[in-house]
N, C-alpha and C positions, 0 to 999 in steps of 0.2 A: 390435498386439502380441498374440501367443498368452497367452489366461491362466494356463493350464497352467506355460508359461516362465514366469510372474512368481513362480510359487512356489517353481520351481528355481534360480532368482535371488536369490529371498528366502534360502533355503537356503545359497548361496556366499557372502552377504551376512554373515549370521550367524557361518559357518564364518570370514569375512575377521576381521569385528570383533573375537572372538573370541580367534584366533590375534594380534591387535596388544596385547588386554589381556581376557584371562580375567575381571576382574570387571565386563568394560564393562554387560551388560545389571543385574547387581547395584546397579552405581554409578546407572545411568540411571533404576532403579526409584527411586529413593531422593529424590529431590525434583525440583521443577522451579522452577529457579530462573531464564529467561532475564531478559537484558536490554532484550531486543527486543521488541518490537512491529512486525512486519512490516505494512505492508496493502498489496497486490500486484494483478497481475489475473490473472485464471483460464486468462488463454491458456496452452494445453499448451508452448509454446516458451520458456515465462520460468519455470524452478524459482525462488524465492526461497534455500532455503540454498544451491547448491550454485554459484550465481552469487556469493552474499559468500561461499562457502569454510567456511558455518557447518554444525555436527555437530548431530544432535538433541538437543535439549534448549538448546539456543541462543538460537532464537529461536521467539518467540510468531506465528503465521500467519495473519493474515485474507485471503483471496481472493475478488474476487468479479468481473463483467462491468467493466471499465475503470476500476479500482480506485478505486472511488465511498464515500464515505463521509456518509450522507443521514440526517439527525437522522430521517428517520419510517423506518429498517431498525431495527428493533430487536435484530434477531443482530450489527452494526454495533456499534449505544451499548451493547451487552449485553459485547461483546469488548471495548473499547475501557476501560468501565469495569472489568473484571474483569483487565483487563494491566494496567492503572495503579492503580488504589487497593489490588489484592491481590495483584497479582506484583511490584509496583513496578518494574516497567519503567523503565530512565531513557531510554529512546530509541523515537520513533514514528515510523518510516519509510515514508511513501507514494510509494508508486514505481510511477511509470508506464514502457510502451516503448512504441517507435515501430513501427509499424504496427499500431497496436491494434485488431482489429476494430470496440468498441464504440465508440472515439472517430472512427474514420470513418463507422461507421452512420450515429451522430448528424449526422454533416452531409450527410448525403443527407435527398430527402425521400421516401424509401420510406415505406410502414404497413408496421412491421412489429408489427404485434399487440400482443401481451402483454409486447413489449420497450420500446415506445412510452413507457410514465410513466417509465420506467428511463433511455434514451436522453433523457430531457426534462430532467435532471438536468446533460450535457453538453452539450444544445443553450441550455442556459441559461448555462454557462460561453461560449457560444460571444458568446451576445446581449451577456453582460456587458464580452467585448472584442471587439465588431465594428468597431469603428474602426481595432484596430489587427489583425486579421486580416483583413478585406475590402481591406487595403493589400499585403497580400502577394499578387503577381501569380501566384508559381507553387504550383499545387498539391499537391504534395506538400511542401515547405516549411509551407504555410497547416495543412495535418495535420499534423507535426511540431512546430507552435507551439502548437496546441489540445489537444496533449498536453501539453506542457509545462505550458500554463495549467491546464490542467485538474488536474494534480497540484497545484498553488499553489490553488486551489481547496477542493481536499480536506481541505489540510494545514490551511486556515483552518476549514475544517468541524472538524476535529479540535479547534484550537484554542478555540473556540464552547464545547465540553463542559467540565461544570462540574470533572468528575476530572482533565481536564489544568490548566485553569489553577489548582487545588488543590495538580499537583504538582510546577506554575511556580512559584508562590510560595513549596512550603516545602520543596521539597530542591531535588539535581542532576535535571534535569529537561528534554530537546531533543525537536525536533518537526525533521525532515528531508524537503527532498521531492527524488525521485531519478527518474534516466529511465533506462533499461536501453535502450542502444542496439543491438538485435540483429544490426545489419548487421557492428559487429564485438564485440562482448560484453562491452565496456565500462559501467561504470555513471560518470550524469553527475549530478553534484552540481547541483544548479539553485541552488544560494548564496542561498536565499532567506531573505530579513531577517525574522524571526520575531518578533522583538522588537517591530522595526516595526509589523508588522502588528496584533501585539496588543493595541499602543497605541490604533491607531485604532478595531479593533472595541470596545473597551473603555467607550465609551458605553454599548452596549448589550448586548453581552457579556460582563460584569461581575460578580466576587465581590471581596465585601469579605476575606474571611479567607485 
């Protein structure tokens, strides 16, 4: 994309907004209240608002390589805390899509460098269900599932922090994990049992209040 364009864009953009509601950039200074908590991946083919149809000021945006959420990122536990204990977010959306680059890295065994501790993050969701993806014959299916899993993954890493299950316990309060199918731009609900899940880490990821 020319940068020059992005400004004459920005320009139509403003002039569009505008013309639908004269006090929109007023309104929009005025606080930020979303509900959202997005966490997405950085590939250029997946916008988070404009795939849910959401406006700014909607939703809260973390992005990163195959939308990883790793207790030792600290821009991670730093967002994560700062949308749920002070935006009160009632909803945490991790959303994966299909052909992810970082989730196919991960199952090659290239070096690739400085991506390598990053990628070890998915190669460890991989270890953790290899029985039942070493059963999937075709490959690209076997990538399709490691995304999937790898969202349920996340969603449990999310789950782990002490600000979610703080805001489990004392208000309205959901953890969603989602797959953006790009081949037709549907997003797919992974109906994953949260509750469940929470039960069981609850041994040792545990607050009493």
């Amino acid at each position: 994309m020319n940068i020059n364009q992005i400004f004459k864009n920005n320009k139509q953009w403003v002039v569009h907004k505008l013309n639908e509601n004269p006090n929109y950039f007023t309104e929009l200074s005025e606080d930020h209240k979303p509900e959202i908590l997005y966490i997405g991946c950085s590939d250029s083919r997946v916008s988070s608002e404009e795939l849910m149809g959401a406006q700014p000021g909607d939703v809260f945006v973390m992005r990163n390589i195959a939308n990883m959420v790793s207790s030792l990122d600290v821009s991670a536990m730093s967002i994560i805390k700062y949308a749920v204990s002070e935006l009160k977010v009632k909803h945490v959306i991790v959303c994966g899509h299909y052909e992810c680059g970082g989730v196919k890295a991960a199952m090659e065994s290239n070096d690739l460098g400085i991506l390598n501790p990053w990628l070890r993050n998915i190669r460890d969701v991989y270890r953790m269900h290899s029985e039942e993806l070493n059963a999937i014959t075709c490959q690209e299916e076997k990538y399709k599932r490691l995304v999937e899993l790898n969202v349920r993954e996340q969603c449990i890493n999310v789950l782990k922090t002490s600000d979610v299950q703080l805001a489990i316990n004392n208000r309205d309060f959901k953890v969603h994990g989602w797959v953006f199918d790009i081949h037709n731009g549907k997003l797919v609900d992974l109906k994953i049992n949260f509750g469940e899940i929470l039960e069981e880490i609850k041994q040792i990821y545990h607050l009493d209040n």
